[in-house]
Structure formats: C-alpha cells, structure tokens
C-alpha positions in Angstrom: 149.5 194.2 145.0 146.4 196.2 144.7 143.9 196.5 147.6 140.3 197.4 148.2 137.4 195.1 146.2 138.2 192.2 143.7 137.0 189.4 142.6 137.4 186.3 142.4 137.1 182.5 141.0 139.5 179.9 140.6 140.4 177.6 137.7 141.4 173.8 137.2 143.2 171.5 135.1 144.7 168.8 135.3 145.8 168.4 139.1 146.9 172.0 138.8 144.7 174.5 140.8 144.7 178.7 140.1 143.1 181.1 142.7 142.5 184.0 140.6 141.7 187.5 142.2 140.6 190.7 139.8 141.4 194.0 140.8 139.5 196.5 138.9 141.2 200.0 138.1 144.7 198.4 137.5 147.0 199.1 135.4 147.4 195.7 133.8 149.9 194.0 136.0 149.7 190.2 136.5 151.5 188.7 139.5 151.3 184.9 139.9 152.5 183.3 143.2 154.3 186.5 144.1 156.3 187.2 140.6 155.8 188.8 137.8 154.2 187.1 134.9 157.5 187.0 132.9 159.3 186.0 135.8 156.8 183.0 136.5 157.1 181.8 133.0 159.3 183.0 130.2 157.3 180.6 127.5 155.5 183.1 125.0 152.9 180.0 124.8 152.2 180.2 128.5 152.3 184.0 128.4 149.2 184.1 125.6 147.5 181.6 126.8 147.3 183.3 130.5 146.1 186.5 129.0 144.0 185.5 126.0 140.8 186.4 128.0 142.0 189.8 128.6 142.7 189.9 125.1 139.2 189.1 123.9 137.8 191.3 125.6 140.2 194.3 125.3 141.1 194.6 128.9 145.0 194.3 129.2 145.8 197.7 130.6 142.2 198.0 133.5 142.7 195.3 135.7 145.5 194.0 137.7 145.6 190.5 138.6 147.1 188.3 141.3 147.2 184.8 141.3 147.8 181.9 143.5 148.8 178.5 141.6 149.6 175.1 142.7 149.8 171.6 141.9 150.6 170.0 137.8 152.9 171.6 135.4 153.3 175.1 134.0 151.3 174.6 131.2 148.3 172.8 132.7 149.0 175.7 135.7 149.0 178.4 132.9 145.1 177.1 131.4 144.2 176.8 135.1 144.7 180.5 135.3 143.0 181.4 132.2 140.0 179.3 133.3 140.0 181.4 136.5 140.4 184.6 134.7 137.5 184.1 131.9 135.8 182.8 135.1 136.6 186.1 137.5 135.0 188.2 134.5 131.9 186.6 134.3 131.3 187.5 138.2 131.8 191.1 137.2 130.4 191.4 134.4 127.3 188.6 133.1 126.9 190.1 129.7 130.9 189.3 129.2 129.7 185.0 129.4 128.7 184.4 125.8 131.9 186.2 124.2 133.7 184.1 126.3 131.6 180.5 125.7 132.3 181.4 122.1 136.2 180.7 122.4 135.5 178.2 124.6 137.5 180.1 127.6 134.4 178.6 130.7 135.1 175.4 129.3 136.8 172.9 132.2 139.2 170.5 130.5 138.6 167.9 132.6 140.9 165.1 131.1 143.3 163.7 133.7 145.8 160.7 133.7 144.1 157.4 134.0 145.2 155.5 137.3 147.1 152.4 137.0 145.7 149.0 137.1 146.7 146.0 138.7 148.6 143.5 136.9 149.6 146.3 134.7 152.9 148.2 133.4 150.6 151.3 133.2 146.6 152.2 133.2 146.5 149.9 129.8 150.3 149.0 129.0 150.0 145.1 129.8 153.5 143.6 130.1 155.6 142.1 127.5 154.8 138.6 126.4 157.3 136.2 125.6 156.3 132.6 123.8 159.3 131.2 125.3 
C-alpha cells in the first residue's frame, strides 16, 4: 500500500468497526483487510455503497485507500467503511462537510439489536401461550 502522510478516522455500525486510512496522490485503489475491494466483496451493493463518498465528491481515481474492518456482517462492515471514508475527508478537507451532511454520509446509524430479556424467547418475543 501507499506510504508517507494519510489520514485517518474510523466508522461504525452495527457491531462492525472500519479503520479507514486516506492516502492522498493515489491512484484510486481500495484495499480492505489486505484484498482488493472486489476480492473483499463481490456484491455490486456493497461495492457502491463503500465508494459513494468518493463518488460525490468526484475523487475515485486521487486517493488510495486502505482499510481495516472487523466485527458484524459485510453489509453493516461495508457502511462502516463509508462512514469512515466520508469521515477521513472531512479531516482533509472542512469545506468537503456540508456536501457530505447533505447525503447524509457523517450520519452514525446507531441502531443495534436489542438484548434479550429475561423470561423471554427474544428482546420482546414472549413465549407461546397455551389455554390448556
């Protein structure tokens, strides 16, 4: 991966965490936890919703990015990442934070499962009942 000065922010969701690192003067390649983008994911789903802030903003082909996930699923992983991303471009660049609040990209989605309760199937699933 690239060297020299980056930076950096990190993105949540769910219980999945993204470490996000932004190399400026790339030439657009996005590695995440050691493989390629395609090779992480081959969901065209995941794949726009990773880069839609570099879409936005026009930047596909200037920065390379590595990333560092862990924890949840690949989709809740894959909005971690963008959170990070939209997050990493603010550091660099402040004027970049209200085309990005627009679409909602510095938004943390912070719904989680519920725990379970006691006495309880599931957090609100009660068991069945039976009259007899």
């Amino acid at each position: 991966m690239s060297k020299g000065a980056y930076f950096y922010a990190n993105g949540k969701r769910k219980n999945a965490i993204a470490t996000v690192r932004l190399f400026p003067d790339g030439k657009g390649e996005t590695t995440v936890n050691g493989s390629t983008l395609r090779e992480w994911s081959d969901d065209d789903q995941i794949f726009f919703t990773v880069l839609q802030p570099l879409e936005l903003l026009g930047a596909k082909k200037d920065f390379d990015i590595d990333v560092i996930t862990k924890g949840g699923g690949k989709k809740a992983q894959a909005e971690a990442i963008r959170l990070g991303i939209a997050r990493a471009f603010v550091k660099k660049d402040a004027t970049l934070r209200e085309q990005l609040k627009q679409e909602s990209l510095l938004t943390r989605d912070s719904r989680v499962k519920e725990r379970k309760k006691p006495g309880l199937r599931r957090a609100r699933r009660s068991p069945q009942w039976s009259k007899r």
